[in-house]
N, CA, C and O of each residue as an XYZ file, in Angstrom:
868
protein
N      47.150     64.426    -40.239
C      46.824     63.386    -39.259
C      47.122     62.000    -39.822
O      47.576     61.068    -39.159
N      46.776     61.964    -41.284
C      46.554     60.507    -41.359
C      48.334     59.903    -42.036
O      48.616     58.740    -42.325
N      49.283     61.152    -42.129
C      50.562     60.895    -42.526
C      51.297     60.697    -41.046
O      52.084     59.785    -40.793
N      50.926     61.621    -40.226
C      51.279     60.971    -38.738
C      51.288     59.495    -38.132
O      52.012     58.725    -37.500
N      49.739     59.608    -38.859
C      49.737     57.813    -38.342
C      50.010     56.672    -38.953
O      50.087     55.595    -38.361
N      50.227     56.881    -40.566
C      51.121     56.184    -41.480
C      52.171     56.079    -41.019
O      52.565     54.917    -41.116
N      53.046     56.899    -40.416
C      54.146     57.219    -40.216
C      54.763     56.073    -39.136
O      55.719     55.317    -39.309
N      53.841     56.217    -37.909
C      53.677     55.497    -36.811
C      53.421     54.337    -36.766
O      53.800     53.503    -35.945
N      52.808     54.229    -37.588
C      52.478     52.906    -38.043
C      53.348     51.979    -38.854
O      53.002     50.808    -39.009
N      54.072     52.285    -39.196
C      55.486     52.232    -40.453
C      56.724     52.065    -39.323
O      57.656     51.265    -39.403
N      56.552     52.745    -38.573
C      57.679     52.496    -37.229
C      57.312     51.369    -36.692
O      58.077     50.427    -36.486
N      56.082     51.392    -36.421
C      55.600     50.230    -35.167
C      55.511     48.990    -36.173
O      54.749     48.181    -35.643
N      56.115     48.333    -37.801
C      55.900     47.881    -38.202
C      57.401     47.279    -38.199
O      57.865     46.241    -37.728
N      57.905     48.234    -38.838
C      59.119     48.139    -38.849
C      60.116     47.695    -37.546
O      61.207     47.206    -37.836
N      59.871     47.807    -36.569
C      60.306     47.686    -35.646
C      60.175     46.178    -34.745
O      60.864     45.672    -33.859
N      58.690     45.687    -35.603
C      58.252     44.412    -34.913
C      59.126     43.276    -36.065
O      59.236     42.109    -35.690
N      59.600     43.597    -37.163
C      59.655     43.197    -38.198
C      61.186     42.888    -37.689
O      61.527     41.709    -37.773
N      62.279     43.954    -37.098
C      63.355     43.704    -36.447
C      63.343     42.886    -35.381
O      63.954     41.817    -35.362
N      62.753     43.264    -34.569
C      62.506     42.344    -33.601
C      62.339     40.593    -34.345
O      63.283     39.820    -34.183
N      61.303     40.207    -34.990
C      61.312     38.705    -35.377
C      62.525     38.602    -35.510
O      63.284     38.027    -34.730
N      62.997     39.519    -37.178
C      64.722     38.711    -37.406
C      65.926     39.068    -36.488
O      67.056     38.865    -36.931
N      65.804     39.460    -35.546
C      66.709     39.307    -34.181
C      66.515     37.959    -33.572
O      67.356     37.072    -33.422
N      65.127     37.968    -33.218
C      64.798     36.949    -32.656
C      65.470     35.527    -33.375
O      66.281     34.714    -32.931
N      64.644     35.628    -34.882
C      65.351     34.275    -35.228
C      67.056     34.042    -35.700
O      67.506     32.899    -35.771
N      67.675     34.912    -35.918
C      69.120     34.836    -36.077
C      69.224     34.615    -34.484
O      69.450     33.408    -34.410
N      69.191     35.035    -33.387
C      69.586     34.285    -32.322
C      69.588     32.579    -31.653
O      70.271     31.855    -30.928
N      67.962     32.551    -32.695
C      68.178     31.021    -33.136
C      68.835     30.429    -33.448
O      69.673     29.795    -32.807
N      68.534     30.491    -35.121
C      69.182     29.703    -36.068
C      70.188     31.327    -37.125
O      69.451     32.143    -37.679
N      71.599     31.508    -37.218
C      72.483     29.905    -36.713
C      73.028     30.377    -35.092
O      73.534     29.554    -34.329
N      72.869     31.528    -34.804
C      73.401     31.629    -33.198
C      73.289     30.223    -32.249
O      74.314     29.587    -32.006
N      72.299     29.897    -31.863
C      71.767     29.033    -30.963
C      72.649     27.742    -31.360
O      73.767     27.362    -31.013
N      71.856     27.326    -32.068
C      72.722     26.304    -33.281
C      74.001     25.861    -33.072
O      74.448     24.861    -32.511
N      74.615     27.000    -33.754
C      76.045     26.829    -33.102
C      76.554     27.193    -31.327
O      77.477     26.711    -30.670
N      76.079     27.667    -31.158
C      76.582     27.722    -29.606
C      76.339     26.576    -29.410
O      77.318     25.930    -29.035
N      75.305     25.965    -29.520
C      75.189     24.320    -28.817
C      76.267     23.169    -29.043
O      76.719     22.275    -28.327
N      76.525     23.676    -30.632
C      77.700     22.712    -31.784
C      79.080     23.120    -30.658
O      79.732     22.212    -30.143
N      79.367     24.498    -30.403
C      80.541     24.787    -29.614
C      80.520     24.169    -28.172
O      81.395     23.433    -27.716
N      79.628     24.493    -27.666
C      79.625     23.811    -26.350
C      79.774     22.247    -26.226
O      80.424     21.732    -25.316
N      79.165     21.573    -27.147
C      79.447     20.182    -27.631
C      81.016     20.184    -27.773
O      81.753     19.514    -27.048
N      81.377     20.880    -28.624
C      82.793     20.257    -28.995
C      83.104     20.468    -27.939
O      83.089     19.424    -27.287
N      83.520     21.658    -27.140
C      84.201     22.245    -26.043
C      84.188     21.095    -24.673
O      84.790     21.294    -23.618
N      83.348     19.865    -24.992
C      83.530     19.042    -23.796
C      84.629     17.943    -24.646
O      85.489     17.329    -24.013
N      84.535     17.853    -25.542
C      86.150     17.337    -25.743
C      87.285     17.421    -25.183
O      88.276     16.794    -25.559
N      87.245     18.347    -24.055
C      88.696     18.808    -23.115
C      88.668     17.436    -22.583
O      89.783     16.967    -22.353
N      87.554     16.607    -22.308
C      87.925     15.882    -21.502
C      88.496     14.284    -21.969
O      88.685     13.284    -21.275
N      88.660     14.498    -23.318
C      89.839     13.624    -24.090
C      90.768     14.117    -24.484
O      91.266     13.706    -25.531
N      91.331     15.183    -23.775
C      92.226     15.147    -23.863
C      92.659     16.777    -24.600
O      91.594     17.260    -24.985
N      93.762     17.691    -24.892
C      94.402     18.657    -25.460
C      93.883     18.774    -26.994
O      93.067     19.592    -27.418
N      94.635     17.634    -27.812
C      94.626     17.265    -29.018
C      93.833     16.612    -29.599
O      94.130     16.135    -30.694
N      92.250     16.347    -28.867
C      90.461     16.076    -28.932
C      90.271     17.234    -29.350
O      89.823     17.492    -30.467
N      90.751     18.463    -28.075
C      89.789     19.636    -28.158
C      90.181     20.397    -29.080
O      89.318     21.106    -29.597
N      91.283     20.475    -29.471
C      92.462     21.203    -30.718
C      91.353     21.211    -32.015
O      90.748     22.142    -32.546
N      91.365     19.925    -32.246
C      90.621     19.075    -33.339
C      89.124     19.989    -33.666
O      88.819     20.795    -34.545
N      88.376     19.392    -32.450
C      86.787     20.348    -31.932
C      86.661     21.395    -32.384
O      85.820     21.681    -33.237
N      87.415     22.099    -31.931
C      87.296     23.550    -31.259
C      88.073     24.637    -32.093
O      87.255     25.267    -32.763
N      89.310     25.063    -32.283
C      90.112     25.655    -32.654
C      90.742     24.873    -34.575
O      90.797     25.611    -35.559
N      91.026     23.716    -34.622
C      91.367     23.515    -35.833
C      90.284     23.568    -37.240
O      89.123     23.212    -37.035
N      90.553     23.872    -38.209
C      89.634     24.076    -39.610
C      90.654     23.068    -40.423
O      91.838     22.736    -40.360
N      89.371     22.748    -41.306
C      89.772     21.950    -42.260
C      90.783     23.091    -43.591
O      91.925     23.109    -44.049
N      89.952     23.613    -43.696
C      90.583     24.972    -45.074
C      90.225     26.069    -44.474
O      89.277     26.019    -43.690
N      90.879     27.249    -44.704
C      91.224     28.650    -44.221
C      89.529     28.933    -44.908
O      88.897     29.924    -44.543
N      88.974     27.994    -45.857
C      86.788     28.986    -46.531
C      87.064     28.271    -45.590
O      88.124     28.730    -45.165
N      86.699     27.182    -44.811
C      85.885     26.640    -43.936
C      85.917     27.817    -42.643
O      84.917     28.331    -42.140
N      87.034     28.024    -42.347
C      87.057     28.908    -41.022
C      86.485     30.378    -41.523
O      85.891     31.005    -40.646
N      86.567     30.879    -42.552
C      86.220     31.988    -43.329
C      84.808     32.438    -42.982
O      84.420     33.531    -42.569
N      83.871     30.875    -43.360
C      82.582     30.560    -43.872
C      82.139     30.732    -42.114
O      81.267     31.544    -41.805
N      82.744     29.999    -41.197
C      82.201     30.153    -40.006
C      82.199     31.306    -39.742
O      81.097     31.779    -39.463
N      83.393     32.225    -39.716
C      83.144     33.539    -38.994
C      82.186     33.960    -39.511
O      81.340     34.050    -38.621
N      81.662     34.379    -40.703
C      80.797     34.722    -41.442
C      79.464     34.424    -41.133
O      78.725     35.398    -41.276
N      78.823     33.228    -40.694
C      77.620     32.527    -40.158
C      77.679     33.097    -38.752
O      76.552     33.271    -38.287
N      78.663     33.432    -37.954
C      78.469     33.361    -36.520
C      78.577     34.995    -36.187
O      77.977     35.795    -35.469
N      79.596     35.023    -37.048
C      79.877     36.976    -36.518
C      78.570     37.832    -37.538
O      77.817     38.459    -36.793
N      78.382     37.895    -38.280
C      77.486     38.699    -38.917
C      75.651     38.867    -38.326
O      74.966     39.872    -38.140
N      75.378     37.556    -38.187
C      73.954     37.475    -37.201
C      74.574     37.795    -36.027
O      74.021     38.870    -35.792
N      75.517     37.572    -34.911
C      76.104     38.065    -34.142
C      76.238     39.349    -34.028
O      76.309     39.483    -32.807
N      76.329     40.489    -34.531
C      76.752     41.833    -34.886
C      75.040     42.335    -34.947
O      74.545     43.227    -34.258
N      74.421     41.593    -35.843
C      72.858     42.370    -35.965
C      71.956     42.303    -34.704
O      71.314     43.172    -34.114
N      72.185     40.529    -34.424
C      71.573     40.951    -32.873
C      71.965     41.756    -31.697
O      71.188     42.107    -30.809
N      73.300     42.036    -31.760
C      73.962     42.594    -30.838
C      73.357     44.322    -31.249
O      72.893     45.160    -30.476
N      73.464     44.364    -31.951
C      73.217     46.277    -32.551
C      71.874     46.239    -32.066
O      71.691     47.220    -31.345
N      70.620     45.350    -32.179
C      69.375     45.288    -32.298
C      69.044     45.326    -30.765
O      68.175     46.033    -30.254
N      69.866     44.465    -30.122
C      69.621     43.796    -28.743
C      70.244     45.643    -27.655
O      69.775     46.027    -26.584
N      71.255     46.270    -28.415
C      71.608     47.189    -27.508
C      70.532     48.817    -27.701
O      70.541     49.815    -26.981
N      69.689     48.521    -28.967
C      69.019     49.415    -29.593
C      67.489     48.851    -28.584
O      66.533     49.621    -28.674
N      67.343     47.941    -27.936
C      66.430     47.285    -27.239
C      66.348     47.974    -25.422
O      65.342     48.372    -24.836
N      67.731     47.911    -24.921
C      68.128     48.176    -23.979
C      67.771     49.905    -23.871
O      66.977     50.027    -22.938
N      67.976     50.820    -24.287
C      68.110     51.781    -24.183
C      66.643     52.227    -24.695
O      66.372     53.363    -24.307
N      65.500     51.545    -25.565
C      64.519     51.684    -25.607
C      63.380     51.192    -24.950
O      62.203     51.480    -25.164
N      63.874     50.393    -24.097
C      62.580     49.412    -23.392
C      63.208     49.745    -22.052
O      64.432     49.866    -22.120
N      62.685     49.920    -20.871
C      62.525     50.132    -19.270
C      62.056     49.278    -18.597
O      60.914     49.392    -18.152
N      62.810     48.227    -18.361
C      61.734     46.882    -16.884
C      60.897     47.782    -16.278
O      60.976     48.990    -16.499
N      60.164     47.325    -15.590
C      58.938     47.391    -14.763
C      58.881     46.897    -13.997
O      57.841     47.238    -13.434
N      59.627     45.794    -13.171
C      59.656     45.215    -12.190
C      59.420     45.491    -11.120
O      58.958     44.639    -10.360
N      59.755     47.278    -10.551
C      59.701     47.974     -9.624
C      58.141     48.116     -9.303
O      57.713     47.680     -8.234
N      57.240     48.766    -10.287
C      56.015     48.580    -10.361
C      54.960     47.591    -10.182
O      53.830     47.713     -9.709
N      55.632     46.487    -10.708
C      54.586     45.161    -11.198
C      55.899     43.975    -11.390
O      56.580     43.727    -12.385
N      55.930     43.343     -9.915
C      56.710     42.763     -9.511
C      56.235     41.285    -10.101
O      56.081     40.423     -9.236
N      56.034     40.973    -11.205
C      55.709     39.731    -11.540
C      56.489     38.975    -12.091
O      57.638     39.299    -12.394
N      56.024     37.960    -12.282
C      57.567     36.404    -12.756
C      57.830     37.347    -13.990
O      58.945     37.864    -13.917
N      57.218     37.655    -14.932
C      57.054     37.492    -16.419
C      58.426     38.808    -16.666
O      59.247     38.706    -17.578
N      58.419     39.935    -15.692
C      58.798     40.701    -15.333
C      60.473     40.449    -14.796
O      61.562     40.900    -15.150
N      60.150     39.777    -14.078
C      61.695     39.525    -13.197
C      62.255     38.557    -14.335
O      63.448     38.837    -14.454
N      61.996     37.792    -15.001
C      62.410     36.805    -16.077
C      63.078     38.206    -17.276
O      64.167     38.122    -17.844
N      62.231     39.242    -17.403
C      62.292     40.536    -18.688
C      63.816     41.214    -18.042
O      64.834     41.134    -18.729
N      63.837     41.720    -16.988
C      64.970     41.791    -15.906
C      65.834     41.317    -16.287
O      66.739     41.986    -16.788
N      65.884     40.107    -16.206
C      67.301     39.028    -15.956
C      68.116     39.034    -17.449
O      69.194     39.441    -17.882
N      66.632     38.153    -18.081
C      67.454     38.300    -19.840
C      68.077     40.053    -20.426
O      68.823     40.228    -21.390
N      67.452     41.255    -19.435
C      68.559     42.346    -19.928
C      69.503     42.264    -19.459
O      70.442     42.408    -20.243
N      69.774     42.074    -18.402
C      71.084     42.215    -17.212
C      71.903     40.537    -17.817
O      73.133     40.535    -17.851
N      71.355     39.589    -18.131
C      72.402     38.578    -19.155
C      72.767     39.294    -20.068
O      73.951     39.629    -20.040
N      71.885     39.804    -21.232
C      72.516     40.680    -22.409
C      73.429     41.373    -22.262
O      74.155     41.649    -23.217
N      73.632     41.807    -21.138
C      74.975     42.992    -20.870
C      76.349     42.204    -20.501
O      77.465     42.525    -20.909
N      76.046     41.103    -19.643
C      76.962     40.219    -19.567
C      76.617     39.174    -20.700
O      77.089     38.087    -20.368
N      76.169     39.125    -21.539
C      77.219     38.220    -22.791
C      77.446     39.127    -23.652
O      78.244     38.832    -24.542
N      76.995     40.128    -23.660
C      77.982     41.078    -24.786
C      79.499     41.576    -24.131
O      80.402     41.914    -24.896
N      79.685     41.585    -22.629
C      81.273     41.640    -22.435
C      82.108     40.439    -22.252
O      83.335     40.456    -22.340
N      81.346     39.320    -21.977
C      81.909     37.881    -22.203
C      82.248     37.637    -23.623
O      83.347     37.138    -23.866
N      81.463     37.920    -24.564
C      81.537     37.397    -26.238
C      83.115     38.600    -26.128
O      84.287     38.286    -26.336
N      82.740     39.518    -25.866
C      83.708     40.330    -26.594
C      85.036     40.024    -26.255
O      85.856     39.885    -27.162
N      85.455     39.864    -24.766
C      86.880     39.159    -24.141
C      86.497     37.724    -24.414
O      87.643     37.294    -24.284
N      85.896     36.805    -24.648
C      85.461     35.409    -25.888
C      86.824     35.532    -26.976
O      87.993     35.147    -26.949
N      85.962     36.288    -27.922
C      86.153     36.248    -29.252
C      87.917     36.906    -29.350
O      88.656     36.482    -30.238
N      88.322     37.764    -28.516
C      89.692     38.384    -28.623
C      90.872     37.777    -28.133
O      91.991     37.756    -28.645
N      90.409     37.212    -26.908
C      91.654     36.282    -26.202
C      91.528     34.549    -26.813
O      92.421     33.713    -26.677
N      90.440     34.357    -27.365
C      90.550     32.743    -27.476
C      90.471     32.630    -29.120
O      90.325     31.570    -29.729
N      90.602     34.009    -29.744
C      90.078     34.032    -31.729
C      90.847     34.628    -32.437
O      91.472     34.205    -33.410
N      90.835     35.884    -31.868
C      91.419     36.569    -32.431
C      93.294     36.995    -32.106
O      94.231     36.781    -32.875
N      93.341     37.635    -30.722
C      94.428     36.958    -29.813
C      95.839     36.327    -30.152
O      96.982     36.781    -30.206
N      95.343     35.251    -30.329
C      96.180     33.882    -30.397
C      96.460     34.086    -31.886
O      97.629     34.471    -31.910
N      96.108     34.044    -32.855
C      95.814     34.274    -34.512
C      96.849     35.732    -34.600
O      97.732     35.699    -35.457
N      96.798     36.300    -34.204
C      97.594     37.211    -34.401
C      98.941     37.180    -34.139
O      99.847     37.331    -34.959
N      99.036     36.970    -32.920
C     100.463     36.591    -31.981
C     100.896     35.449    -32.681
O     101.852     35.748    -33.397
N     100.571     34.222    -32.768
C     101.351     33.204    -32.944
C     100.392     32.571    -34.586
O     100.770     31.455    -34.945
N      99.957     32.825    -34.933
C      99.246     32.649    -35.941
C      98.210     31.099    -36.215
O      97.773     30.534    -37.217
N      98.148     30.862    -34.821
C      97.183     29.757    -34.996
C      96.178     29.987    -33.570
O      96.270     30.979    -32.845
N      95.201     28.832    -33.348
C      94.128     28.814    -32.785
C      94.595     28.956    -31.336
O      95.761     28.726    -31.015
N      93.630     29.350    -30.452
C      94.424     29.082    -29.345
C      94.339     27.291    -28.515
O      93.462     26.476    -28.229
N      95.750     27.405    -28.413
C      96.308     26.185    -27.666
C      95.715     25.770    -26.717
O      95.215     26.688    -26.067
N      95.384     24.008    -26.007
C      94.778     24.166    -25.185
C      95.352     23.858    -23.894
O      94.688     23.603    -22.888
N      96.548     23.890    -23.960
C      97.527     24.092    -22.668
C      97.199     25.124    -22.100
O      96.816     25.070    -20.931
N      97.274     26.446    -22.856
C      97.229     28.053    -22.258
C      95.607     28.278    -21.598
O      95.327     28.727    -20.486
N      94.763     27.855    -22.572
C      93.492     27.781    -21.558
C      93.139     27.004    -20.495
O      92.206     27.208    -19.718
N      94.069     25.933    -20.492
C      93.830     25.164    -19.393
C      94.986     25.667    -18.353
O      94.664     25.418    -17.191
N      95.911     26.140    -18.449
C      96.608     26.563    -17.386
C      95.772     27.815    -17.051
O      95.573     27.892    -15.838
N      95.219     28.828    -17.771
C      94.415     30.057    -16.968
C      93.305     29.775    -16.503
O      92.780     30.501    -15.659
N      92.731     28.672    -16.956
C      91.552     27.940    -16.041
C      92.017     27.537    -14.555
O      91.444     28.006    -13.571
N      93.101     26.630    -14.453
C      93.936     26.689    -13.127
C      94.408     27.162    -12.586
O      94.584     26.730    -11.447
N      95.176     28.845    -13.121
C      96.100     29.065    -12.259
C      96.071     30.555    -12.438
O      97.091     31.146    -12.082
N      94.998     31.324    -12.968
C      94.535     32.429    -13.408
C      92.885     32.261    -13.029
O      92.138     31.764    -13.871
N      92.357     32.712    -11.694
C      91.300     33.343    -11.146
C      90.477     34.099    -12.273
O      89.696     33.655    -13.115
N      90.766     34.954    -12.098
C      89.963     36.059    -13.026
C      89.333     35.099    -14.485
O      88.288     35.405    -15.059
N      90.000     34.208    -14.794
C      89.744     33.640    -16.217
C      88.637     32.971    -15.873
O      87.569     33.224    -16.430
N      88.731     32.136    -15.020
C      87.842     30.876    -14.633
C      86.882     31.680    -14.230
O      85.891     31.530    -14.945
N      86.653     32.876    -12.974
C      85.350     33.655    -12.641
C      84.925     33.949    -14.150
O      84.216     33.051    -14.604
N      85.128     34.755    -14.833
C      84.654     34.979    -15.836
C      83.777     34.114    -17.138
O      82.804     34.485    -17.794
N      84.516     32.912    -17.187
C      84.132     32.037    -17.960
C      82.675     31.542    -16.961
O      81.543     31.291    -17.374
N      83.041     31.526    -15.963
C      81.716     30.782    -14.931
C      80.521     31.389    -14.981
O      79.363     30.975    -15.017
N      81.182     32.790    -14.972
C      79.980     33.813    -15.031
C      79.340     33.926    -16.116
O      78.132     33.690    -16.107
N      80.005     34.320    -17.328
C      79.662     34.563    -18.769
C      78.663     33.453    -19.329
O      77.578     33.476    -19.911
N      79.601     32.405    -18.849
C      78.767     30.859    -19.534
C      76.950     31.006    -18.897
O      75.911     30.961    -19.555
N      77.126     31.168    -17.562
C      75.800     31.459    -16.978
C      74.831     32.413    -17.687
O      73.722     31.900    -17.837
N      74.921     33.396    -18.063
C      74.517     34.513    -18.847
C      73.994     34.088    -20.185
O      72.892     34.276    -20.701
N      75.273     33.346    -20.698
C      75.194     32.725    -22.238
C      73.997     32.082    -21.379
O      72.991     32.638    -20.936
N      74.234     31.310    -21.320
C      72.594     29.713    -20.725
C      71.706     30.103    -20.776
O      70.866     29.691    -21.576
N      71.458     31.241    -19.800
C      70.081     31.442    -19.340
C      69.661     32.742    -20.953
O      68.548     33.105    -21.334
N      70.515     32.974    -21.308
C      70.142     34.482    -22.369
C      69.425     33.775    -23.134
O      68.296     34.206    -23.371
N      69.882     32.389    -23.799
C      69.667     31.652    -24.923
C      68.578     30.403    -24.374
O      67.765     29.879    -25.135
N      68.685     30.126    -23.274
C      67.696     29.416    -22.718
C      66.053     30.186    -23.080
O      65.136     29.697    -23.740
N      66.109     31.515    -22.393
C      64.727     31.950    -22.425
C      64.625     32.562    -23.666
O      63.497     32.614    -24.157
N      65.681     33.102    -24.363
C      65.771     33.170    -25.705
C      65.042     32.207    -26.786
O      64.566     32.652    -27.830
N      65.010     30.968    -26.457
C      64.119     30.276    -27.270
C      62.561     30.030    -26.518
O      61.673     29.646    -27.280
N      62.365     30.142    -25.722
C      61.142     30.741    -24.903
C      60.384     31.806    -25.705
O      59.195     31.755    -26.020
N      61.187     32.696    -25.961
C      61.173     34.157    -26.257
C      60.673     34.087    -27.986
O      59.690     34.526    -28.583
N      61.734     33.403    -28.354
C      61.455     33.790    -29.782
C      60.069     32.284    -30.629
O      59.799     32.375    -31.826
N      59.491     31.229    -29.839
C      58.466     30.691    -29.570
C      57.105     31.418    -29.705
O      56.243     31.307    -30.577
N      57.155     32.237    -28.531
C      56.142     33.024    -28.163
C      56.003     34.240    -29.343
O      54.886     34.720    -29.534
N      57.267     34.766    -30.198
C      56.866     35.717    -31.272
C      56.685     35.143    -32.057
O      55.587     35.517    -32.469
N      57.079     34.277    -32.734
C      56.737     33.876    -33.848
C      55.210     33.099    -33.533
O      54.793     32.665    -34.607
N      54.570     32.892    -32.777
C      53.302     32.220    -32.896
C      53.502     30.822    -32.684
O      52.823     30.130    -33.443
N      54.189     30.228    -31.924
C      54.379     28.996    -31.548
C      53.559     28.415    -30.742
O      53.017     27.331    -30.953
N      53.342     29.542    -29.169
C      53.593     29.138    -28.696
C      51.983     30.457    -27.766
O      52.254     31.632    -27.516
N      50.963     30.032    -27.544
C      49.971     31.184    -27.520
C      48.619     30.784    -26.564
O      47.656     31.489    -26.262
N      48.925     29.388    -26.214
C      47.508     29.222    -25.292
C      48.471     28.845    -23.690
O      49.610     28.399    -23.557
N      47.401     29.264    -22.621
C      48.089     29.057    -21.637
C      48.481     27.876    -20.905
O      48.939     27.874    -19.763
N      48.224     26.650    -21.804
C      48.977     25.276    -21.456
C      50.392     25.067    -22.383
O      51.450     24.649    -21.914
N      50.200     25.403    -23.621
C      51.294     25.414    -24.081
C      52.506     26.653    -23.524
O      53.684     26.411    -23.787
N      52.263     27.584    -22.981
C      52.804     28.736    -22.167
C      53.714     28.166    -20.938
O      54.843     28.629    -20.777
N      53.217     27.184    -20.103
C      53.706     26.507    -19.223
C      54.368     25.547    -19.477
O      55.283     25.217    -18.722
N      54.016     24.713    -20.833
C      55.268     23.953    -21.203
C      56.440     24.461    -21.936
O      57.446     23.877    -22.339
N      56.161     25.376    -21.991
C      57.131     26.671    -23.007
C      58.166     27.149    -21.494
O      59.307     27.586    -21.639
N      57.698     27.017    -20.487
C      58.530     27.343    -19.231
C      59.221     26.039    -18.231
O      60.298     26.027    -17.634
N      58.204     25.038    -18.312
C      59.843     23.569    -18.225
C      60.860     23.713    -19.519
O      62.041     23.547    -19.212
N      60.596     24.008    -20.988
C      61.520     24.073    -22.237
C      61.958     24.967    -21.189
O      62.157     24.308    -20.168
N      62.154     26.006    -21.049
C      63.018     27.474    -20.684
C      64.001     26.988    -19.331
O      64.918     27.749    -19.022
N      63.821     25.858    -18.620
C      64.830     25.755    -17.913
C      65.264     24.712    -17.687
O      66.015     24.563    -16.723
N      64.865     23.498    -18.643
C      65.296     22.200    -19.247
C      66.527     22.769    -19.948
O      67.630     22.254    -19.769
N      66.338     23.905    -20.802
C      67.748     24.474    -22.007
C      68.312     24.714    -20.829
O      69.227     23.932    -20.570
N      68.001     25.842    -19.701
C      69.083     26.607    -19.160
C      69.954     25.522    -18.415
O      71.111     25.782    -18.082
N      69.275     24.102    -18.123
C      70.255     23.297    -17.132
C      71.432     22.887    -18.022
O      72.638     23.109    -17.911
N      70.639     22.145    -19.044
C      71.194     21.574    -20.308
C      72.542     22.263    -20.918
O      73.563     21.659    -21.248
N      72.251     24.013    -21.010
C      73.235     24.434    -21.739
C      74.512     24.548    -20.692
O      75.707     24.265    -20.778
N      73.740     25.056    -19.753
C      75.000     25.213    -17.840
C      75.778     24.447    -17.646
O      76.960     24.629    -17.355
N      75.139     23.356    -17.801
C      76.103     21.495    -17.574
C      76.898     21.356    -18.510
O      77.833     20.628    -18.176
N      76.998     21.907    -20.073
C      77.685     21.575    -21.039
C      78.467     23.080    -20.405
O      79.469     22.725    -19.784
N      78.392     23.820    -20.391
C      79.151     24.809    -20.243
C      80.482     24.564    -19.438
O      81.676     24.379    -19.672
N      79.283     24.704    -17.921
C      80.489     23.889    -16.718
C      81.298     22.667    -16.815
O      82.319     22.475    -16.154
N      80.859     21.948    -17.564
C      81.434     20.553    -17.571
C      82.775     20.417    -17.913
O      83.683     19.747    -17.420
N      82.672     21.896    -19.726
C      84.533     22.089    -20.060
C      85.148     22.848    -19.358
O      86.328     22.571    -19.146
N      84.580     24.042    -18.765
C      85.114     24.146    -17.582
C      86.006     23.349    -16.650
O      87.221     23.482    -16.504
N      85.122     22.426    -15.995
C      85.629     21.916    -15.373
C      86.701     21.027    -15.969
O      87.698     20.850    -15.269
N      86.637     20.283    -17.479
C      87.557     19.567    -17.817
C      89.107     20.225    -17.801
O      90.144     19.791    -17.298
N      88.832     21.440    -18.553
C      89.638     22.372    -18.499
C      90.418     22.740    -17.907
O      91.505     23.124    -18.337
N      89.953     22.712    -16.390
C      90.712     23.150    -14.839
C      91.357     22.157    -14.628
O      92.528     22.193    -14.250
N      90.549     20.860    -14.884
C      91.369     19.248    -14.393
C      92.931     19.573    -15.219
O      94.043     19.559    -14.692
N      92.685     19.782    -16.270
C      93.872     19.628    -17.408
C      94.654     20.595    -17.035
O      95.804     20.311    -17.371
N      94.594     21.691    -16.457
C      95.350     22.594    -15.895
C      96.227     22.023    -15.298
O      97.333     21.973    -15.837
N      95.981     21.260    -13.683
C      97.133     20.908    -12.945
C      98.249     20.045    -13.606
O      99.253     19.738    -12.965
């Protein structure tokens, strides 16, 4: 009996213990940098050879090295952690139709759409381009499939949305585990934060977007 519940107990330990460092690598450096990218990424709107600079150019082949490394590796753990989440946890919404609920909902159904956004992300705009022609991708070619390629622009519109709101309540989320965030006034200001980020990150999102499309025609 009492190795059963060692046992169980060792799971249910272990498991909360994943959960935090999911949580905070989605933070810091995930979060972090997505914000740093989305920042640069409104550079489209000075221009090609702004956003070149931003976005796609490295100073030294460690510098670009060092990034993949910071972004893809916590990237990869939350992603393994986050799909090991999905297949173990069941919304409830159907049952117990509450905000807290429909909010638990949404951030799974984002998770699924930014793990196929990151993945056509990272291949057509990283990897892609680096292979074929051996540098970053150009920002002619994204700005002409922003204009003149549908499918690109839905996608980016969509994905970016997903990204926002994942990482929006994502820091909501990871607040509330770590002990931030635990009486029910601070709870409610923990929910203007949760959609102060999601406008915040949407507008930076859409914005290169939109610069993007301009630069197209």
């Amino acid at each position: 009996m009492s190795t059963a519940a060692d046992s169980a107990t060792a799971q249910t330990s272990g498991s909360f213990l994943r959960g935090r460092v999911a949580s905070f690598l989605a933070v810091a450096p995930l979060g972090v940098w997505t914000v740093n990218h989305l920042w640069n990424n409104l550079s489209a709107f000075r221009g090609g050879k702004a956003w070149e600079e931003s976005v796609t150019d490295y100073s030294h082949p460690v510098a670009q090295m060092f990034t993949g490394i910071l972004v893809l590796v916590p990237l990869m753990l939350h992603t393994v952690w986050g799909i090991g989440r999905l297949f173990s946890s069941r919304p409830n919404v159907g049952h117990y139709p509450m905000w807290e609920n429909v909010k638990y909902l949404v951030q799974r159904l984002s998770a699924i759409g930014v793990l196929f956004f990151l993945a056509a992300h990272i291949f057509k705009a990283m990897i892609e381009p680096r292979l074929r022609t051996g540098h970053g991708e150009r920002f002619e070619d994204i700005a002409w499939h922003m204009r003149h390629h549908p499918p690109t622009l839905i996608v980016y519109v969509l994905g970016t949305l997903a990204v926002a709101y994942h990482l929006a309540n994502g820091i909501t989320t990871f607040a509330m585990g770590w002990g931030l965030v635990s009486t029910k006034a601070a709870l409610r200001k923990s929910e203007w934060l949760n959609w102060t980020a999601f406008a915040i990150l949407l507008a930076m999102s859409w914005g290169s977007i939109y610069a993007m499309w301009l630069a197209g025609a």
